[in-house]
N, C-alpha and C positions, 0 to 999 in steps of 0.2 A: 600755507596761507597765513599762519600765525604769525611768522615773523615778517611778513610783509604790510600784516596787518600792522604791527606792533611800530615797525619801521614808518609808516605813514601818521600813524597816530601821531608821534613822535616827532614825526617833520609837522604838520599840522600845527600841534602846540609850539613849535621854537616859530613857524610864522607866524603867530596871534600875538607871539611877545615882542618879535620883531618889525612888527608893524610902525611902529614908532621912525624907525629909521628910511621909511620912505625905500627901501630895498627888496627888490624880488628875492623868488629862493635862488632864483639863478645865479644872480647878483653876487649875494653873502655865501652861498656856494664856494663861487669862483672867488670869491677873497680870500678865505679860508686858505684854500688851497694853493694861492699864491703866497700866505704869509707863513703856512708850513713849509712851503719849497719855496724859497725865493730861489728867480733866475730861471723858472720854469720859462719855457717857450708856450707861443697859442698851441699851437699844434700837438705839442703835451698836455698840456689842458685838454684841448678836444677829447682828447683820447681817457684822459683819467675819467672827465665828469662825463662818457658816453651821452657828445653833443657833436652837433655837426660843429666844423671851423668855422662857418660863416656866421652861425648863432653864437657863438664864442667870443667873437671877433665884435659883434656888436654888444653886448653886454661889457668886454672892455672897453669899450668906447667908451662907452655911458661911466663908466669907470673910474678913466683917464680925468673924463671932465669933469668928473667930482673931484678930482686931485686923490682917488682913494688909490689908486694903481700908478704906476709911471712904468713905461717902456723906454728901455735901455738895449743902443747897439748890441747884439752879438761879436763877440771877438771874433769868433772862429768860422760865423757864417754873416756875410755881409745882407741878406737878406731877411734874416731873421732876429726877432727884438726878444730880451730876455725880462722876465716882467718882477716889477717887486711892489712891494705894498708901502707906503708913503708913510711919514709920519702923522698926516693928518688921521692917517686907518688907524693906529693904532691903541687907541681908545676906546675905536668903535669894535674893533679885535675882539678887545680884552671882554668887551663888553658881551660880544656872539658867546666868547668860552663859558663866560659865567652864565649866562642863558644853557648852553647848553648843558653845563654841570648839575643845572636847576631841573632841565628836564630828565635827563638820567637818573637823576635822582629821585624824580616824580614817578618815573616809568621801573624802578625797584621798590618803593614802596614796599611796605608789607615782604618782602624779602627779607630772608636770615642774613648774615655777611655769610655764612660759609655758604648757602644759595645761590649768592651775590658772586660767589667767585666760581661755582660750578658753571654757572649760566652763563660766563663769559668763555670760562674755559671750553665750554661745548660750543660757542656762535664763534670761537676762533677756530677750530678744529672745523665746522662748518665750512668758513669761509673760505682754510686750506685747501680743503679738499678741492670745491668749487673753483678757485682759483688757479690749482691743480690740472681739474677736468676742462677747465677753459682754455690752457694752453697742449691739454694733449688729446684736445676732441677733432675727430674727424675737418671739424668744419674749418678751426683757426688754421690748419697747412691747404697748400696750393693743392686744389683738384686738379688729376688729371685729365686732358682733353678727351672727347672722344673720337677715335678713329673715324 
């Protein structure tokens, strides 16, 4: 429960700073993560920020008409739009990053640097694992039927 506690506190404060921008967590979420992947699909997204497609799908909307996101044909699938983040975003980017360098930085406090590098090193080895046990747990493969 500590690191979830720590994880929430931690979103908490980047919404309190980000309040200015009139942006849900949803919202600056799904930015994020379109302007570290540009060319992501919705459908990728859904899956990265474990949301349904159809809640995904309206928050870029909301998006689109900010001019913060623009969808761009798929070459390879006529169907599907591949998404990238505008230049009007990237300001307000730059802006999320340094917020959130502020809060990581608020949430080590009082940490040694060599601390500082333990505690990452153990919440990445964590997340391994986890990430790990999510793709070779009983439940992510196809159950079989029963007779």
């Amino acid at each position: 429960m500590l690191v979830y506690d720590v994880a929430r506190l931690m979103r908490r404060h980047f919404a309190t700073q980000m309040a200015w921008s009139g942006l849900g967590q949803s919202s600056w979420r799904l930015l994020v993560h379109v302007a570290r992947q540009p060319g992501l699909r919705a459908a990728d997204l859904a899956e990265i920020m474990e949301l349904q497609p159809i809640s995904v799908s309206r928050v870029l909307d909301g998006l689109v008409r900010s001019e913060l996101i623009e969808r761009r044909a798929d070459s390879q699938d006529r169907r599907a739009w591949r998404l990238f983040a505008t230049r009007k975003a990237r300001p307000l980017i730059a802006r999320m990053e340094d917020l959130a360098t502020e809060t990581r930085e608020l949430a080590m406090t009082g940490l040694r640097p060599e601390d500082r590098s333990t505690l990452l090193r153990a919440l990445a080895v964590a997340r391994d694992n986890m990430s790990r046990a999510g793709r070779d747990s009983p439940r992510s493969k196809a159950r079989p039927r029963p007779e």
